[in-house]
N, C-alpha and C positions, 0 to 999 in steps of 0.2 A: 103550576107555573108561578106561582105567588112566591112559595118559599124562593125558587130562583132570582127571581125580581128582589127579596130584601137580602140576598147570598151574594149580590152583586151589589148592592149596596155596604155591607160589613167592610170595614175597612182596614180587617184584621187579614192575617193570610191566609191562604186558600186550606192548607194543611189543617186548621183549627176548625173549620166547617164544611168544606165540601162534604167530604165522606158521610157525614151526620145528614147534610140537608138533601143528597138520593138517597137516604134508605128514607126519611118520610116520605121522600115524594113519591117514589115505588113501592117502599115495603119489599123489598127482594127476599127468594128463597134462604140467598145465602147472604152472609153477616157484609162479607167485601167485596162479592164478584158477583156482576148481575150476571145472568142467562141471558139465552138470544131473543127471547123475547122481549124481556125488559130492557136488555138495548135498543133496540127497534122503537119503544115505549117514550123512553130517554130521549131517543134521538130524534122523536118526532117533537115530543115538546120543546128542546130544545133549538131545533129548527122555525120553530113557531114563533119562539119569543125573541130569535135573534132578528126575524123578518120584521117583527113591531116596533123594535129598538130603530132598525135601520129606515123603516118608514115615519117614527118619530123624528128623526134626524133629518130626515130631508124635508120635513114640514117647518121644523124652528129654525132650518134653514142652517142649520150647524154643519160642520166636518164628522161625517160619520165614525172617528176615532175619536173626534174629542167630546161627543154629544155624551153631557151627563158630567162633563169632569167641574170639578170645585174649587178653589181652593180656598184653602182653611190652615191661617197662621202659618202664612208664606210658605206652605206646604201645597204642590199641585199632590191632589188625586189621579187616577186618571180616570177614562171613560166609561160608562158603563159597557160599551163591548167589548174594550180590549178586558175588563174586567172578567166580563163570561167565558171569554178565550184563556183567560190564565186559567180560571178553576177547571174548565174542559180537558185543560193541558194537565195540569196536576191531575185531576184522574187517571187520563189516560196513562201515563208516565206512569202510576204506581200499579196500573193494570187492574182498577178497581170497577172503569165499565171499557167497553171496545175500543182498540186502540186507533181504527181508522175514523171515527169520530170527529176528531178535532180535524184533520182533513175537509174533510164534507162539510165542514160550519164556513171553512174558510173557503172553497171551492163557490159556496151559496152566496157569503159577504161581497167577492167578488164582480158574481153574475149580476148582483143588486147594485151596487154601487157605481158611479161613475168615473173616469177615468183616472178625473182628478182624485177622488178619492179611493182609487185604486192604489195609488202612489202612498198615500199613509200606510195603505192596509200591508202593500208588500214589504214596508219599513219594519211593518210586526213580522213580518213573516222572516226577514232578514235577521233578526234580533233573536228569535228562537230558534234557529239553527241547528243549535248542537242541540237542543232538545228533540227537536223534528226527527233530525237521521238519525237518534239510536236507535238500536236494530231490531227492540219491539216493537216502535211504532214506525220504521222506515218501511220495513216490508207490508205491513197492514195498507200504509197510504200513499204508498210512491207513487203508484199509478194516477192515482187521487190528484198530487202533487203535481205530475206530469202535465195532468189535462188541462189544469189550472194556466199552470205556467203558457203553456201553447195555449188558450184560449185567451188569455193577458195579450199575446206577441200579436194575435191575430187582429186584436181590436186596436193597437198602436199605430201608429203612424212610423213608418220608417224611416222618414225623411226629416220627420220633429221631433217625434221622440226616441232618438237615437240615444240618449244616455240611461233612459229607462231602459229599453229593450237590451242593451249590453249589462243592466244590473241583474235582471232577468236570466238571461243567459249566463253568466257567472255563478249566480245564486244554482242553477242547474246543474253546475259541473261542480263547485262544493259538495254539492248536495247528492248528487248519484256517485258511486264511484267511478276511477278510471277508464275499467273495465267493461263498461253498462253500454251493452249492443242498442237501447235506443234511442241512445242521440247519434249513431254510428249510418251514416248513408253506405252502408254495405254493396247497392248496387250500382252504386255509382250516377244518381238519375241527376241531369242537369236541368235547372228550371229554364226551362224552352219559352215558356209563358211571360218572360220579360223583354217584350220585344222595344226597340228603340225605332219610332216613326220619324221618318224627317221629309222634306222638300223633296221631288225629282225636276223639278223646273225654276229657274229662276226668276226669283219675284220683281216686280217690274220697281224703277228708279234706284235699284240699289247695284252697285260695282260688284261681284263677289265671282271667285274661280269655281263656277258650281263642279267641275271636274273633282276638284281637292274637296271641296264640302261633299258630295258622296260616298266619295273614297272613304273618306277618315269614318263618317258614321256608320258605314257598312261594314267596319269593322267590328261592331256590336253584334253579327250576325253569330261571328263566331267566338266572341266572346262567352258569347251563353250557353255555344255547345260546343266545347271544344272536339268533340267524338267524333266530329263527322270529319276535321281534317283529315283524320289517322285511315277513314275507311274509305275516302275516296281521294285520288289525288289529284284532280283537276281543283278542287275546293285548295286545297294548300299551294297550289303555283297560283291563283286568284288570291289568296290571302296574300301570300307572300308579296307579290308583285304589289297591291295596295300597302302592305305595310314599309316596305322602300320608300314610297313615295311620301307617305304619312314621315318614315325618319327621316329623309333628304330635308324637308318642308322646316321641321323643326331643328336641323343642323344649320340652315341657312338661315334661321333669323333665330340667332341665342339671343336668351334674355337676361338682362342688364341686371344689375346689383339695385339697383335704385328699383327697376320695379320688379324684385323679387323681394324687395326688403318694405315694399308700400302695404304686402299684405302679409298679415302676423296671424300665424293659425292659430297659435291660444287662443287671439281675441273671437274668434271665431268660429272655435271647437264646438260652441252648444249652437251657432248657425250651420254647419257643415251642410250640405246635401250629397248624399251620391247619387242623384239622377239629376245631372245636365240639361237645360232646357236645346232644342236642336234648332231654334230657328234660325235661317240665315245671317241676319240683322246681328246680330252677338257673335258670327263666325270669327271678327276681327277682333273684338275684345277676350275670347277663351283662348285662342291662340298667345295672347298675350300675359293670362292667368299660369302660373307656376302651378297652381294647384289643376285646374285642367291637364298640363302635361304629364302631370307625376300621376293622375287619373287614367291618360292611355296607358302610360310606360309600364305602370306597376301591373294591368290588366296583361298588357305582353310576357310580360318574366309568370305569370300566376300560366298563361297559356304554356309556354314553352316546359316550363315545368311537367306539367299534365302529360306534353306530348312526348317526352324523355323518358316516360314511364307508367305508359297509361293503360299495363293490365301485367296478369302474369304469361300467356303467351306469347312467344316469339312471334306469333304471326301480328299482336296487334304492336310491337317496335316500329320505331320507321327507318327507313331504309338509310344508306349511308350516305347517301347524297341529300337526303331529308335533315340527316342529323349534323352534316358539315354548314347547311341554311340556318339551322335552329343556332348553331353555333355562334354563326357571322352575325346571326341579327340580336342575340344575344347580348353579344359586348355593346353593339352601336347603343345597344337602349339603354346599359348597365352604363356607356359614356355621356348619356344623355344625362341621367338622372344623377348626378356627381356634376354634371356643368348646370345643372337647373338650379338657380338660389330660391331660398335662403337654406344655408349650411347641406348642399348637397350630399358633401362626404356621409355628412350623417344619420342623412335619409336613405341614403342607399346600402349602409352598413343595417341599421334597424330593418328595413327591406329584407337584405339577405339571410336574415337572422330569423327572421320572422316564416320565411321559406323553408330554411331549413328545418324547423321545427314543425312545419306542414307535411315535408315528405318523409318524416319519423312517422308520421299519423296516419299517413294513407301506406306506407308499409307494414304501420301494425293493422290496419282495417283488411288490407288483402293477405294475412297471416292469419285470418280467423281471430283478431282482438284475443291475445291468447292473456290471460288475470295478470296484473298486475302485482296484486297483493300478497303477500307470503306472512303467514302464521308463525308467532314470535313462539320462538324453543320456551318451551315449560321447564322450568329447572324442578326437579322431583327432588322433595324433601322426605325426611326418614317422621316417623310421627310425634318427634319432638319437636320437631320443624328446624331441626338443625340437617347441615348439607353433610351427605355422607361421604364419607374422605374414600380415596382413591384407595382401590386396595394395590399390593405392593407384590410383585411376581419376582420367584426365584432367578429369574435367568432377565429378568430385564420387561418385558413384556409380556400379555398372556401367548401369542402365539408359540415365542420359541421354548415357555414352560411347558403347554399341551405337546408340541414337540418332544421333548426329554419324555415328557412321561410316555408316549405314545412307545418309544424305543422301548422304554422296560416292559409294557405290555406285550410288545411283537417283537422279540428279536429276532426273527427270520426276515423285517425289515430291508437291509442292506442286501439279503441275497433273493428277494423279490424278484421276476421277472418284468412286471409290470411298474417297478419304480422310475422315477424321473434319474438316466445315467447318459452321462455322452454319449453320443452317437460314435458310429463308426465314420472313421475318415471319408471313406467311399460313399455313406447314406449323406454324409454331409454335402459334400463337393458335388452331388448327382445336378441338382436343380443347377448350377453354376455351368455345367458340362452340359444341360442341355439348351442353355442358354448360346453355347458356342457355338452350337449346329445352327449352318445356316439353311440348310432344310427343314429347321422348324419356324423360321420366317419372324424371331421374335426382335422387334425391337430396339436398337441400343438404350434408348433413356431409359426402358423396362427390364434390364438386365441385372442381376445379380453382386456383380461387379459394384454398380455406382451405391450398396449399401455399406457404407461403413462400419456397421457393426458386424454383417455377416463375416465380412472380408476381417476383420481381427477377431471375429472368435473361431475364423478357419486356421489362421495363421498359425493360433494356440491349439488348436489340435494336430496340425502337421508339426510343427517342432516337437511335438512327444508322441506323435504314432507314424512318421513319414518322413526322415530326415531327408531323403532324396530329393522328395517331392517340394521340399520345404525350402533346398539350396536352392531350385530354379525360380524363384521368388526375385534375389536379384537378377536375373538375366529377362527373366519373362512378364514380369511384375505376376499380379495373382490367379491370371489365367495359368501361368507354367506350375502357378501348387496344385493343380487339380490332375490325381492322378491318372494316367497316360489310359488303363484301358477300360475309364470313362468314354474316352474322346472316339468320333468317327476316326476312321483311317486318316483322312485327308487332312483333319486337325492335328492327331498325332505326332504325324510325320514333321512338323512343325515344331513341336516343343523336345520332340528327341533328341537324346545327345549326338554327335556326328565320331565316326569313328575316330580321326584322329585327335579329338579330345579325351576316347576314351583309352587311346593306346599312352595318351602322357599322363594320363593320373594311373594309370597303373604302370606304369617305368617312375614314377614316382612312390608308390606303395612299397614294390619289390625294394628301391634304393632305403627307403626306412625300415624295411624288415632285416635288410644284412646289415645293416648299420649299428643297430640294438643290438643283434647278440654276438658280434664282433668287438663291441664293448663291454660285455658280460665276460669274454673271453680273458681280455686283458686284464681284469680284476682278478681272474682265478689263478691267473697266471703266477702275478707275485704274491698272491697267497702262498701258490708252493715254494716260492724261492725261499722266503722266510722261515717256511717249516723244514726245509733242507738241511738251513744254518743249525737251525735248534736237536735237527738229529745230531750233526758232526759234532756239537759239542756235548750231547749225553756221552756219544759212543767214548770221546777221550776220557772220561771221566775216571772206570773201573781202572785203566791203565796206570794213572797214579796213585791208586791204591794199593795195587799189590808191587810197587817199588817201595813202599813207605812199610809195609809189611816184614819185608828182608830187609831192611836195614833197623827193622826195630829185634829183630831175634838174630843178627851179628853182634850188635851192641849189649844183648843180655849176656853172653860169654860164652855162648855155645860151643860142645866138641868139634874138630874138623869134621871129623864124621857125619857128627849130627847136623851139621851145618851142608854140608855135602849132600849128606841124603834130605833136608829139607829144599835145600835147592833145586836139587833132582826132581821133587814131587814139584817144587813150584814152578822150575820151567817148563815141566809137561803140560802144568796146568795154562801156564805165563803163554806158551805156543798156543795152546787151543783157543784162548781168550783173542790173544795178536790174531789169529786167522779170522778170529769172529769176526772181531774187529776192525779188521784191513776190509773183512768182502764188506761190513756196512760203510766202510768209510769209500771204498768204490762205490759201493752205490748210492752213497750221499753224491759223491764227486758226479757221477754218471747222470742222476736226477737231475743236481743241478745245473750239469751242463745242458741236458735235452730241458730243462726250464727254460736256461739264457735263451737256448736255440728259439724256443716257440716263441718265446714276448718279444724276440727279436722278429721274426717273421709276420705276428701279427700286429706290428709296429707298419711293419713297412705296406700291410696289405691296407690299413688304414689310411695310412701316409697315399 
């Protein structure tokens, strides 16, 4: 215990001698981490000599945080205990003895010291924070922590020490995470044990409306429990009917600028109380406090709250004539506390604000407080510690390259039976058709119909496997795509074409089928007239050759004779050629007279 007493003394840092002065004091097995034994050893001695420090202190009559401090060349020191608590802390922190430790010194310093000097101690405690909750010694000593803190809250005064007990409580929720089921009232338990006593009779020489003074304090009954409104309901037309009268009271006598502005809640933030004294005698001056009204008002909106939503069964809602009450009386408070000075508007925004951020809290508590917290992405480095680059896919991404290559491994693929292929019109349309049967009892807003997407990726498979089915689109909108011997009879009968629709689209087919090849006709026609011409003029051709013939061998001087008998051979020849000649020039002529005839005929059947 010695070495510790001159370790708390060194005015060097803890880092340069702790570790050196437990291994003399214990001697441990191992060089930097004692056993559980030699904790226990540790922890007892150290236990011992913080108790001597602290009962030194309250003999020299000192502040148990500053007992022992110096100063030396305008340099404060500080105390010898916050001194022992830093090196316990360096310890623990580098994991050289047990890390709940420093907990338990500070849980003891605590229970030892007095209030007032409770208030320094949690200053230390305040200050090492981020040291306290990291996560080797948070887990070790929260508990520790916990108890501490609740047995501080326990020994305070609510009504005085209202800025401690809120440092307290802040310091808790830093210090636990979001998450941490035990600051969480899971079961919802109201403290019943705060009852508010007052008069039933009125006290003798004084004026006062004991009607209204009961009324209003009796509203503390349900204050404190709001539950039993929701489960019985003669309690809520008794509340109710009380809180009328409590707002009627307070609408008839608004309060004035002048004495909303006499009293300045700064100046009086570290007097505040929230427990009201009830005696008669004061009923006329609370009434007349701003801060009294804004004390029922804001108790009513914190009720109503609760009762708008105070569980997850439907059976614990209130009813609808409950919830049009909660409604009405709602606003009258929310107009209250906006006509109440000083600066109502902006009490009652900070109000609401404040609310709302309470039914976040009790929705996440009745969701099972689900973690808050989410684990930061680890970016994985290659082992040079450089970021490995993206690699780069043939087709754009990896899926649609696994893709290609998949195709060259299996090309039987595409003629798979089990692959992903359009359906058939009729598998499509089925669910649509039996949606129409009103023997299946289904719904409109649940029909097939009111999908948009279904309804145009049908549309796209009737224009390419249904064109029939596809025209009745405009007539029937997309019930009339759904082919017909889908439908019951009696639907059917309905989307059918009627006969004489179907007798004029076919007097209209037949008129486009003679029409087409009546004009094919006409084409062929004077094709042949033209070919006619072109025979007539081969055929005259030969004819002036063999006249150019005889006149070229009279001209060469020929004998009569020979002239004679060439003549002779040439107009037997000259006859046989004329006759050839005449029957093809007939029948040019003949052609194209039965040409004219036909393009004339089917001129006029057109016509």
């Amino acid at each position: 215990m010695d070495l510790f007493r001159n370790a708390i003394v060194n005015p060097g840092p803890p880092e340069d001698f702790a570790l050196q002065t437990v291994q003399e004091a214990i001697k441990p097995q191992k060089q930097t981490k004692l056993a559980q034994d030699e904790n226990q050893l540790l922890e007892n001695i150290l236990r011992t000599l913080l108790q001597e420090l602290v009962s030194a202190a309250v003999q020299s009559g000192e502040k148990v945080m500053q007992y022992g401090q110096s100063v030396a060349e305008g340099e404060n020191s500080p105390g010898q205990i916050p001194r022992l608590l830093d090196i316990v802390l360096y310890l623990c922190e580098k994991e050289h003895i047990e890390g709940g430790m420093i907990f338990q010194l500070l849980e003891d310093l605590t229970e030892m010291s007095t209030m007032r000097n409770c208030e320094d101690i949690f200053g230390y405690i305040e200050s090492k924070q981020e040291i306290l909750g990291k996560p080797e010694l948070f887990a070790r000593g929260k508990l520790v922590m916990l108890r501490t803190c609740n047995q501080l809250l326990r020994r305070l005064s609510k009504a005085n020490d209202v800025v401690f007990c809120g440092r307290i409580i802040m310091f808790l929720a830093h210090f636990f995470p979001l998450s941490e089921r035990s600051a969480v009232n899971i079961k919802g338990v109201f403290n019943t044990s705060n009852e508010t006593k007052y008069e039933t009779e009125a006290p003798d020489g004084i004026s006062i409306d004991l009607n209204f003074y009961k009324t209003l304090w009796s509203l503390q009954e349900y204050f404190s429990n709001p539950a039993s409104l929701s489960v019985t309901p003669s309690k809520w037309h008794k509340f109710n009917s009380s809180l009328m009268t409590v707002l009627s009271t307070f609408e008839a006598q608004p309060l004035s600028d002048d004495e909303g502005n006499a009293i300045n809640l700064e100046d009086e933030a570290a007097n505040f109380s929230i427990k009201y004294l009830t005696s008669p005698k004061l009923m006329g001056l609370e009434l007349k406090d701003p801060n009294f009204r804004r004390h029922i008002l804001v108790q009513c909106l914190i009720l109503f709250d609760y009762l708008k939503a105070p569980g997850k069964n439907d059976k614990d809602l209130p009813s609808e004539t409950m919830k049009e009450e909660i409604k009405n009386c709602e606003e009258r408070v929310k107009k209250l506390l906006d006509m109440t000075p000083p600066r109502g508007k902006e009490f009652l925004k900070s109000i609401e604000h404040i609310l709302e951020r309470e039914r976040n809290w009790v929705w996440w508590k009745r969701d099972g407080c689900p973690p808050f917290e989410k684990q930061p992405l680890e970016k994985k480095l290659t082992q040079d510690g450089v970021k490995k680059r993206r690699p780069r896919w043939r087709l754009g991404n990896k899926e649609l390259s696994q893709l290609w290559k998949w195709a060259d491994q299996n090309p039987n693929a595409l003629t798979d039976p089990q692959r992903v292929r359009t359906p058939a019109i009729s598998e499509y349309w089925k669910p649509l058709a039996e949606d129409m049967d009103e023997s299946a009892g289904i719904e409109a807003e649940y029909h097939h119909k009111n999908n948009r997407v279904y309804c145009w990726k049908g549309l796209r498979f009737s224009a390419r496997q249904d064109l029939e089915g596809f025209s009745r689109f405009t007539e029937h909108g997309i019930e009339g795509v759904v082919p017909l011997e889908l439908l019951p009879p009696d639907v059917r009968s309905k989307y059918q074409a009627k006969p004489n629709d179907r007798s004029k689209r076919a007097k209209k087919e037949e008129t486009k089928s003679t029409i087409q090849p009546e004009e094919n006709q006409i084409a062929a026609t004077d094709i042949n007239v033209e070919g006619s011409k072109a025979n007539l003029e081969t055929s005259a051709a030969p004819l002036d050759t063999d006249d150019t013939i005889a006149t070229a061998s009279t001209s060469q001087g020929g004998t009569p004779d020979e002239i004679q008998k060439q003549s002779s051979e040439t107009d037997g020849g000259h006859d046989v050629r004329v006759e050839a000649d005449a029957d093809g020039e007939a029948d040019a002529e003949t052609g194209m007279i039965d040409g004219e005839t036909d393009a004339e005929a089917d001129l006029e059947a057109v016509s």
